[in-house]
C-alpha positions as CSV (number, residue, x, y, z in Angstrom):
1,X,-58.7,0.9,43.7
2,X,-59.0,4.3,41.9
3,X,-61.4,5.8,39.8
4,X,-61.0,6.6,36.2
5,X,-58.4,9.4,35.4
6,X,-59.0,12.6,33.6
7,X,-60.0,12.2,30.1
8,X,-60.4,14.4,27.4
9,X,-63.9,13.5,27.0
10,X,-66.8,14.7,27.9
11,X,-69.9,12.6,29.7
12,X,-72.1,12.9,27.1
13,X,-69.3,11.8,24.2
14,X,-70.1,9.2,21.3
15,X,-69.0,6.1,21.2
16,X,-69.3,5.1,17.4
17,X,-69.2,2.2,15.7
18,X,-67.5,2.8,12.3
19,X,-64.6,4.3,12.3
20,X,-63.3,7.5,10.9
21,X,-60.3,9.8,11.6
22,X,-62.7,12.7,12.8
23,X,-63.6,9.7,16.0
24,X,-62.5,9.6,19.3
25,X,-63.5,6.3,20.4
26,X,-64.5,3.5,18.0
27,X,-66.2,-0.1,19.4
28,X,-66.7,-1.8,16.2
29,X,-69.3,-4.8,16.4
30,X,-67.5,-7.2,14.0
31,X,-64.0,-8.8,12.8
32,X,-61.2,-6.8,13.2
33,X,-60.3,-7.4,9.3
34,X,-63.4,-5.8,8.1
35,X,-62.4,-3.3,11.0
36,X,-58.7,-2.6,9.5
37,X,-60.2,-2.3,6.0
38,X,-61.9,0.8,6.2
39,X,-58.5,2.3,8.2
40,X,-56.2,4.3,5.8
41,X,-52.3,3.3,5.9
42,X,-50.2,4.8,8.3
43,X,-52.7,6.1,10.4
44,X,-52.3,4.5,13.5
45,X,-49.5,5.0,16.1
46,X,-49.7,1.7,18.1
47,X,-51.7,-1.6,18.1
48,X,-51.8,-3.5,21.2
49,X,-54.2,-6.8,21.6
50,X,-54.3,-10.3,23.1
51,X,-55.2,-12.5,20.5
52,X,-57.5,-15.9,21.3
53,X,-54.4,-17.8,22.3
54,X,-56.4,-21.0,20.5
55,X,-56.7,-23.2,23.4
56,X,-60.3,-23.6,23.1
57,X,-62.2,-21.1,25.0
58,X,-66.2,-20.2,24.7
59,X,-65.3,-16.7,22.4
60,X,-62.8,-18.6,19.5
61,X,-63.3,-22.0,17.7
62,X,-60.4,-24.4,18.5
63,X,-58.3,-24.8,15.4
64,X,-55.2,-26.7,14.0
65,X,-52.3,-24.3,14.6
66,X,-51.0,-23.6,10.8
67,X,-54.8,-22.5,10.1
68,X,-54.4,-20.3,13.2
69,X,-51.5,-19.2,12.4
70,X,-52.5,-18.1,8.6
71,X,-55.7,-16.4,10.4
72,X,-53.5,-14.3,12.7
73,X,-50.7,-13.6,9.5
74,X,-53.6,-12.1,7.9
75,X,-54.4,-9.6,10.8
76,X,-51.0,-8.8,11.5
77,X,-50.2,-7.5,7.9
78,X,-53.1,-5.6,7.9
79,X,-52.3,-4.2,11.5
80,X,-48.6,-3.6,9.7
81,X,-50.3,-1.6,6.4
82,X,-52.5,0.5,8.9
83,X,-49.7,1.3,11.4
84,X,-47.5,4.5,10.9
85,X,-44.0,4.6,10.5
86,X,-43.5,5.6,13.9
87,X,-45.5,3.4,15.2
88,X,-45.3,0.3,17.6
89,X,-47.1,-3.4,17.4
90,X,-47.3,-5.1,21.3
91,X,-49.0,-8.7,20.5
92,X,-49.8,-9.9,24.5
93,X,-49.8,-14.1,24.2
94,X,-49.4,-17.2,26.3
95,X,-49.1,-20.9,25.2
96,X,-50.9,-23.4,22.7
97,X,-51.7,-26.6,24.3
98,X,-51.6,-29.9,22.4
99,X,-52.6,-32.8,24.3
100,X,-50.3,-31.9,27.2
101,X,-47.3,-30.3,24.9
102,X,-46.8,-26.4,25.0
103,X,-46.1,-24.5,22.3
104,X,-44.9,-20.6,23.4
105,X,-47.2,-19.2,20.7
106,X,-44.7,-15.6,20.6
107,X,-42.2,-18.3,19.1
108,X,-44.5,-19.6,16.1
109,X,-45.5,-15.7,15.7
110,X,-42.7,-14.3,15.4
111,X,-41.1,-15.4,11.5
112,X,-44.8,-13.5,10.3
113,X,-43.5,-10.1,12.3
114,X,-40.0,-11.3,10.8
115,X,-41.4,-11.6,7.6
116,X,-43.2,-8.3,6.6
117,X,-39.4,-6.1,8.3
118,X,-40.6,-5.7,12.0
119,X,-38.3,-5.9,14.2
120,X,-38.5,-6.6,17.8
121,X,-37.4,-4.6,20.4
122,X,-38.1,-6.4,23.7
123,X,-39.7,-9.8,24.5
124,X,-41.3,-8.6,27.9
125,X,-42.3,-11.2,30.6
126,X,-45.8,-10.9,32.5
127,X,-45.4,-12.7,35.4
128,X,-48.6,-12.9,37.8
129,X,-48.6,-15.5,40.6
130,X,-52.5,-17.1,39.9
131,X,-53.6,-19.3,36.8
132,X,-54.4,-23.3,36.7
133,X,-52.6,-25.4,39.1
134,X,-50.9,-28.1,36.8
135,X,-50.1,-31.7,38.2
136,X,-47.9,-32.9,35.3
137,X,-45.5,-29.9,34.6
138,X,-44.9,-26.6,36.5
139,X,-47.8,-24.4,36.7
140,X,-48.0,-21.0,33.8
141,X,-47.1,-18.2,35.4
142,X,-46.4,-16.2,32.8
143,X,-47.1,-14.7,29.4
144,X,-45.0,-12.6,27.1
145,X,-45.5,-9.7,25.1
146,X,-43.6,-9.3,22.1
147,X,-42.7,-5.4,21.0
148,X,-42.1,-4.9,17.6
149,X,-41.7,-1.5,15.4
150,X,-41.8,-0.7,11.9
151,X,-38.6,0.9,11.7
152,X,-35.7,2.5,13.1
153,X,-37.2,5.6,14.2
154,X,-39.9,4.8,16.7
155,X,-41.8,6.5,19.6
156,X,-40.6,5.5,23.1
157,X,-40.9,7.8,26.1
158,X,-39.2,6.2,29.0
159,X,-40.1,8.4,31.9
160,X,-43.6,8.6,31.4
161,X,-43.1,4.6,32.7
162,X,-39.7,4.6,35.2
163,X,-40.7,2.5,38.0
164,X,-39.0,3.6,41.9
165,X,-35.5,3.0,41.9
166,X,-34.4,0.2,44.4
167,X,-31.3,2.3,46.2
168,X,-32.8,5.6,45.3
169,X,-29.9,7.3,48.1
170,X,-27.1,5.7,46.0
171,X,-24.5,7.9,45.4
172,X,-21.1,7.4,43.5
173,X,-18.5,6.8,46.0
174,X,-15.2,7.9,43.8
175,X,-14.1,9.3,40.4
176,X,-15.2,13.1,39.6
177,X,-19.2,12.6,40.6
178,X,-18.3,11.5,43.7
179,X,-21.1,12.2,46.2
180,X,-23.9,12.8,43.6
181,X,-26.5,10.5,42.9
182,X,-26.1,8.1,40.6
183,X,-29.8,6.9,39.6
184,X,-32.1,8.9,37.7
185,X,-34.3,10.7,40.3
186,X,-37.3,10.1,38.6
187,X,-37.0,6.6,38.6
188,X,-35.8,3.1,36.7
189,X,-36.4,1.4,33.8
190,X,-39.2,-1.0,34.6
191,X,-36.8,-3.7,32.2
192,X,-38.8,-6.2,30.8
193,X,-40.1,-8.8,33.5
194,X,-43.2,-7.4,34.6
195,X,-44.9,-8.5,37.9
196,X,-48.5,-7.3,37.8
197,X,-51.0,-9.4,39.1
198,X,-53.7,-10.8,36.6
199,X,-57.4,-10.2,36.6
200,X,-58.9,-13.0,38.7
201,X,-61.9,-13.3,40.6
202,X,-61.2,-11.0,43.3
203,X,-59.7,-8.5,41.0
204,X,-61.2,-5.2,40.9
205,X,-61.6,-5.3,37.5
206,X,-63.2,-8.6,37.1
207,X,-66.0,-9.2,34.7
208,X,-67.5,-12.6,33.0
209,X,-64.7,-12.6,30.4
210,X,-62.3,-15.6,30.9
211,X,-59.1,-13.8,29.8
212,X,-59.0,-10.1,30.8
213,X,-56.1,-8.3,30.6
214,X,-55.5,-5.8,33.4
215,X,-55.6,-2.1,32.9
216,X,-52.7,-1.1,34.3
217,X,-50.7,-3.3,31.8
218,X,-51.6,-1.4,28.6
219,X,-50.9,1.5,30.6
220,X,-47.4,1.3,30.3
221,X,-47.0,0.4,26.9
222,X,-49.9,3.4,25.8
223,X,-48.1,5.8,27.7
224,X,-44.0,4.6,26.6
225,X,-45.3,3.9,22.8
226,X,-47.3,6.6,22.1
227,X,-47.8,10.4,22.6
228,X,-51.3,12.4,23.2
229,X,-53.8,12.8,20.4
230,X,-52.5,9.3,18.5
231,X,-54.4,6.3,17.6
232,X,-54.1,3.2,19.9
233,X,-56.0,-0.1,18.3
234,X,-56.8,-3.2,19.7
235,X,-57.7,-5.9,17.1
236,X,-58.9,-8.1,19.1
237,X,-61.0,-6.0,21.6
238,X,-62.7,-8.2,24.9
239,X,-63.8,-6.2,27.3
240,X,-62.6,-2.9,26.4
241,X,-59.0,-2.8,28.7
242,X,-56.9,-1.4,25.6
243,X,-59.6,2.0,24.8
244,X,-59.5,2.3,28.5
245,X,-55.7,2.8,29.2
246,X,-55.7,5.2,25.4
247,X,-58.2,7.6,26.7
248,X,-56.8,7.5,30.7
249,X,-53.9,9.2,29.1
250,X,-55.5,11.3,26.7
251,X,-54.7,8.9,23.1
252,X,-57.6,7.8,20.9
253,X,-59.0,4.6,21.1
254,X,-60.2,1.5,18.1
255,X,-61.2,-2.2,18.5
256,X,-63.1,-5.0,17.2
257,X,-64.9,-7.6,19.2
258,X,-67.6,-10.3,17.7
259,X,-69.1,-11.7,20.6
260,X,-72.4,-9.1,20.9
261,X,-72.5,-9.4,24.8
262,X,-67.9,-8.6,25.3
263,X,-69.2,-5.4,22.3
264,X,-71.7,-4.5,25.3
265,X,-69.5,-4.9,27.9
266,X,-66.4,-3.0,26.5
267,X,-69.0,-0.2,25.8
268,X,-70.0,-0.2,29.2
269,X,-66.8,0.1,30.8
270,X,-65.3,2.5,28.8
271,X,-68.3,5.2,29.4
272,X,-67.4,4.0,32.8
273,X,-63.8,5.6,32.3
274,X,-65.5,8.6,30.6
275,X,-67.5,9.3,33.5
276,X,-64.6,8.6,35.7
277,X,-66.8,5.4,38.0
278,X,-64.1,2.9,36.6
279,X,-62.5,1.1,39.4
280,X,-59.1,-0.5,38.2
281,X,-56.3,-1.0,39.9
282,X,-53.5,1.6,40.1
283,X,-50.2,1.2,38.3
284,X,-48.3,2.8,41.7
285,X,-49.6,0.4,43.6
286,X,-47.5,-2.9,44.7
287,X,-48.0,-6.1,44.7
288,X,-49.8,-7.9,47.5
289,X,-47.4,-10.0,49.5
290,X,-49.4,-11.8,52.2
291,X,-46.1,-11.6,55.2
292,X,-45.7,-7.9,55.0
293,X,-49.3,-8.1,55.6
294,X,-49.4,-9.8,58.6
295,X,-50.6,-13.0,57.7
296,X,-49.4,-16.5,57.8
297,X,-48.6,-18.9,54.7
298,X,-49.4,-22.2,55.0
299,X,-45.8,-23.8,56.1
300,X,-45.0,-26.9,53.2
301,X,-43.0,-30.0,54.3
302,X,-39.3,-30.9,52.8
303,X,-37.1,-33.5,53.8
304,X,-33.9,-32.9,55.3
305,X,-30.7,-34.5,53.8
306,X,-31.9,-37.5,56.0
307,X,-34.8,-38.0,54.4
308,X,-36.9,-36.9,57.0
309,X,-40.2,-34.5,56.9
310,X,-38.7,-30.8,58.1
311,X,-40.8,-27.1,57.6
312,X,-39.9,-24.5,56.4
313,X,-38.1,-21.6,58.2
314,X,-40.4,-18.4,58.3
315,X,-37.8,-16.4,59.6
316,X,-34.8,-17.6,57.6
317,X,-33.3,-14.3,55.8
318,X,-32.2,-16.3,52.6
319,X,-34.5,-15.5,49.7
């Protein structure tokens, strides 16, 4: 657990509810389409969000998918107008569920990205090991987030992001840089499977929202997709995670939410991070994994080639 980082704010700064260019830190208490209409074009360097995934839950209105998909077209061309030609859209989604049958909604979303000359630049997997427990198909443990920019000549800032390199002492062993290092000494490409845990009930960044998004996730795409000073929007705003991670690293922070009582709560947390009492959880830190910690899974049953009831090894080295 850590505290908010260093900001660029001051405790006693404003957080408005229109916004303007002269801002800081806009939560605006409606749709995000009135929201994008009173942006000017190209004025924002990255848009980040998690979208209702339309499966039902108590802040979006179930709906057939070709309406939600015409409701999200018309946020995402906005979001497109708005964004700067620099600039980088991250749309953060799971699956649609139709009476049992999933539909990967980053599929059915991408022709409108297609459509209006994104293009994408990584299909990132989120994988986090807690979620429903399914009984008729594998259980989700996963969601993707599709990267797309506007153009050719985009913001990306790799090291900001590099993740510990896995052989760190490599070194080449012939040819003429034989004996130096041959990773990047300040670290690897974090690629784009992504193991952070999501925001569950012992999370340290739980609140009533079903569907929070950790911090720490919108870290790394604020701080790879855009530079200090630029504007970071989340159309679809929750609790408040996207402004967080922009002013951590010192960018400006937009969003919409609807529901009055998420408005409340995303205003709350972020003077949280302004007055550095947020507790989230730390991108350096790794994931839990309960052996190295000492403690015992629960050993599962198998059957042998005999068809009888064996356990697993514990101390078998083949992973």
């Amino acid at each position: 657990m850590i505290k908010g980082g260093e900001t660029l704010f001051s405790r006693s700064h404003e957080i408005a509810d229109e916004f303007a260019l002269s801002e800081t830190i806009v939560v605006y208490p409606g749709d995000c389409i009135e929201l994008l209409k009173s942006i000017p074009d190209e004025s924002l360097q990255l848009i980040v969000t998690s979208p209702p995934y339309n499966i039902g839950k108590e802040y979006e209105k179930k709906l057939h998918l070709d309406l939600y998909l015409e409701q999200q077209a018309r946020v995402i061309k906005e979001c497109a107008r708005v964004l700067t030609p620099t600039g980088s859209v991250c749309w953060q989604v799971g699956n649609y569920v139709d009476r049992g049958s999933i539909i990967p909604l980053d599929a059915v979303l991408y022709p409108i990205f297609s459509e209006i000359g994104f293009k994408m630049r990584n299909r990132i997997i989120w994988h986090f090991e807690h979620g429903l427990h399914c009984s008729q198909r594998f259980s989700g443990r996963y969601e993707t987030i599709i990267w797309f920019t506007k153009s050719d000549d985009y913001v990306f800032n790799l090291d900001p992001v590099r993740i510990p390199q896995k052989y760190p002492q490599k070194k080449h062993f012939k040819g003429p840089k034989a004996g130096q290092y041959s990773c990047n000494p300040l670290g690897k490409n974090p690629g784009d499977l992504w193991i952070i845990p999501n925001v569950k009930n012992n999370h340290v960044e739980k609140t009533e929202h079903p569907c929070q998004f950790p911090v720490e996730l919108i870290e790394r795409l604020v701080l790879s997709l855009s530079n200090e000073g630029d504007w970071v929007l989340d159309p679809f705003l929750g609790t408040g995670t996207s402004i967080i991670a922009a002013i951590r690293h010192k960018r400006r922070g937009v969003g919409a939410e609807t529901l009055p009582n998420y408005v409340r709560l995303a205003r709350q947390r972020i003077q949280q991070e302004i007055d550095c009492t947020l507790r989230t959880r730390p991108m350096t830190r790794q994931v839990f994994v309960p052996v190295n910690a000492g403690n015992n899974p629960t050993v599962v049953p198998r059957k042998n080639d005999f068809g009888q009831m064996t356990l697993f090894d514990n101390n078998s080295k083949d992973e």
